[in-house]
C-alpha positions as a Markdown table, in Angstrom:
| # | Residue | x | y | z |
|---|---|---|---|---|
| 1 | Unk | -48.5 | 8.9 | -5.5 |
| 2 | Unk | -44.9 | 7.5 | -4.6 |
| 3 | Unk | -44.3 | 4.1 | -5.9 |
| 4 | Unk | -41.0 | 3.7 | -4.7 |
| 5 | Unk | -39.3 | 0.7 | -2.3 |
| 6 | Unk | -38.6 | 2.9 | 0.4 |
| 7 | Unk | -42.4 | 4.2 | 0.2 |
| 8 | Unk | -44.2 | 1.4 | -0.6 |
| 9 | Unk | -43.2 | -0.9 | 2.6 |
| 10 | Unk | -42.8 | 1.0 | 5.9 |
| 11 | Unk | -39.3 | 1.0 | 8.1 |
| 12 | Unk | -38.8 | -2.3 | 10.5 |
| 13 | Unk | -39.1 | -0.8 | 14.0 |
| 14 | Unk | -35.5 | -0.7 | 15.7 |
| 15 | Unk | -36.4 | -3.1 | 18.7 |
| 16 | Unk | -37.4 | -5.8 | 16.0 |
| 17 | Unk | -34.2 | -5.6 | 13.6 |
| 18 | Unk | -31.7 | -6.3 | 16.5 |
| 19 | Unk | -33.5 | -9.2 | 18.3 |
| 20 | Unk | -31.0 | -11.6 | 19.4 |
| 21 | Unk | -32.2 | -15.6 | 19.3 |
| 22 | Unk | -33.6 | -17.2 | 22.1 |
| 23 | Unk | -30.0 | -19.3 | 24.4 |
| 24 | Unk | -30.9 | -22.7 | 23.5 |
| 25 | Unk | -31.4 | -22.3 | 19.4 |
| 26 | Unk | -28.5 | -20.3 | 19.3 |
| 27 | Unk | -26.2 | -22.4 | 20.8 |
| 28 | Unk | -28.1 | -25.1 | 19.0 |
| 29 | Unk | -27.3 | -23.3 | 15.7 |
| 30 | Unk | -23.5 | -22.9 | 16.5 |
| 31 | Unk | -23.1 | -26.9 | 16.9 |
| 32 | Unk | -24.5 | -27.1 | 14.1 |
| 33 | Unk | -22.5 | -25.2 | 12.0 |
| 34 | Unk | -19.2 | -26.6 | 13.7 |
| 35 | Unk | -20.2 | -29.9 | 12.8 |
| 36 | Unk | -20.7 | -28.7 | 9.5 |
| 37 | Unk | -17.7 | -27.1 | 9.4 |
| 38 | Unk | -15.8 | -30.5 | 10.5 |
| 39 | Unk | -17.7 | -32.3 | 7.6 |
| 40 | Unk | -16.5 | -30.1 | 5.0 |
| 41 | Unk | -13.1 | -30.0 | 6.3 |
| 42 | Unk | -12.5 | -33.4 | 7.0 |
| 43 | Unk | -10.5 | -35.3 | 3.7 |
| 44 | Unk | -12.6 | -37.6 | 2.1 |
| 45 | Unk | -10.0 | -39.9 | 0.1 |
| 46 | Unk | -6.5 | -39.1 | -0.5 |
| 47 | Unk | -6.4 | -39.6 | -4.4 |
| 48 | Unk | -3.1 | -39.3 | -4.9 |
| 49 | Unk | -2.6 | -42.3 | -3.1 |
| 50 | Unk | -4.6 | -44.2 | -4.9 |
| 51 | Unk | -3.6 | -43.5 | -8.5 |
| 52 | Unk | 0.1 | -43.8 | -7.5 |
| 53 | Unk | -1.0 | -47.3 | -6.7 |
| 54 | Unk | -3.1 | -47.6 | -9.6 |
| 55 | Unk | 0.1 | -46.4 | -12.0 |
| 56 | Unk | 2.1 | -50.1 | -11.8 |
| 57 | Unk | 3.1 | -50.5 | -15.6 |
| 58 | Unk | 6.3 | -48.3 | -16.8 |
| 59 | Unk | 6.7 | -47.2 | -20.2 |
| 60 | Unk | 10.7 | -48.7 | -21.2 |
| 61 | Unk | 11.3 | -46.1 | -23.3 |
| 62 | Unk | 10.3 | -42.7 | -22.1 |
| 63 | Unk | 9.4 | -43.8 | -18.0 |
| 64 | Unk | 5.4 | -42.9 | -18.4 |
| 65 | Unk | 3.5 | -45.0 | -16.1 |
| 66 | Unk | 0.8 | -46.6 | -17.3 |
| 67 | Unk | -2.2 | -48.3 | -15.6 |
| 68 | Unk | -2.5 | -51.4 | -17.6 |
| 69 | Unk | -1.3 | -53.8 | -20.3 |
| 70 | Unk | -4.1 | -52.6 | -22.9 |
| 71 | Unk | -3.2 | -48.6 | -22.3 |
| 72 | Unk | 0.4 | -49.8 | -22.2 |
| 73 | Unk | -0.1 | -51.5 | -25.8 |
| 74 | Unk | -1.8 | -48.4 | -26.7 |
| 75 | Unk | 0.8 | -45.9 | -25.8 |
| 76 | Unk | 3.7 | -47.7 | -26.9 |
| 77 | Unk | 1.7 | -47.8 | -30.9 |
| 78 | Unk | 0.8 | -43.9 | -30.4 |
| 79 | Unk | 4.5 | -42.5 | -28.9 |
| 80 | Unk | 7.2 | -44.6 | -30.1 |
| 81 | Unk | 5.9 | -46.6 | -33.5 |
| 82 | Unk | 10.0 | -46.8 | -34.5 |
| 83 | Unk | 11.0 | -48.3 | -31.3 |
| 84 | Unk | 11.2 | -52.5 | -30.7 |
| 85 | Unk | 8.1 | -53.8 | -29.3 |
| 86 | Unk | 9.3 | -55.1 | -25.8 |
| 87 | Unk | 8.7 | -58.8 | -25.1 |
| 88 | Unk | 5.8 | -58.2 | -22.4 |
| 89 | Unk | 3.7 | -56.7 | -25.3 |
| 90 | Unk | 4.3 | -59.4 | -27.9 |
């Protein structure tokens, strides 16, 4: 006795593996997926944008931009801790 795949489940007839959809769901399904398709494709937020405007604060000494006065305190300690503080951090 043959255990195998092919043995133990019998062909598909031909006339069942090539049935098309019915003219209505198919065309159904196609709007679907184009509206899907538009979804996906469509930009949700431009980021860059948004953290160039976020960046206001520039480092004086090496030009980082920073996003506020604490992380600006915080770099300027960590990077240059031999430079003069500069009067907007004192």
């Amino acid at each position: 006795v043959c255990v195998c795949v092919c043995c133990f489940f019998p062909p598909l007839p031909l006339q069942d593996t090539f049935k098309m959809t019915r003219g209505l769901a198919k065309m159904q399904a196609k709007e679907k997926a184009r509206k899907k398709i538009a979804n996906l494709s469509a930009p949700k937020h431009d980021l860059k944008a948004a953290r160039e405007e976020q960046l206001k604060i520039v480092c004086t000494v090496c030009k980082a931009q920073l996003s506020d006065m604490h992380v600006y305190k915080q770099h300027f300690e960590a990077k240059h801790p031999k430079a003069p503080v500069p009067p907007e951090l004192a």
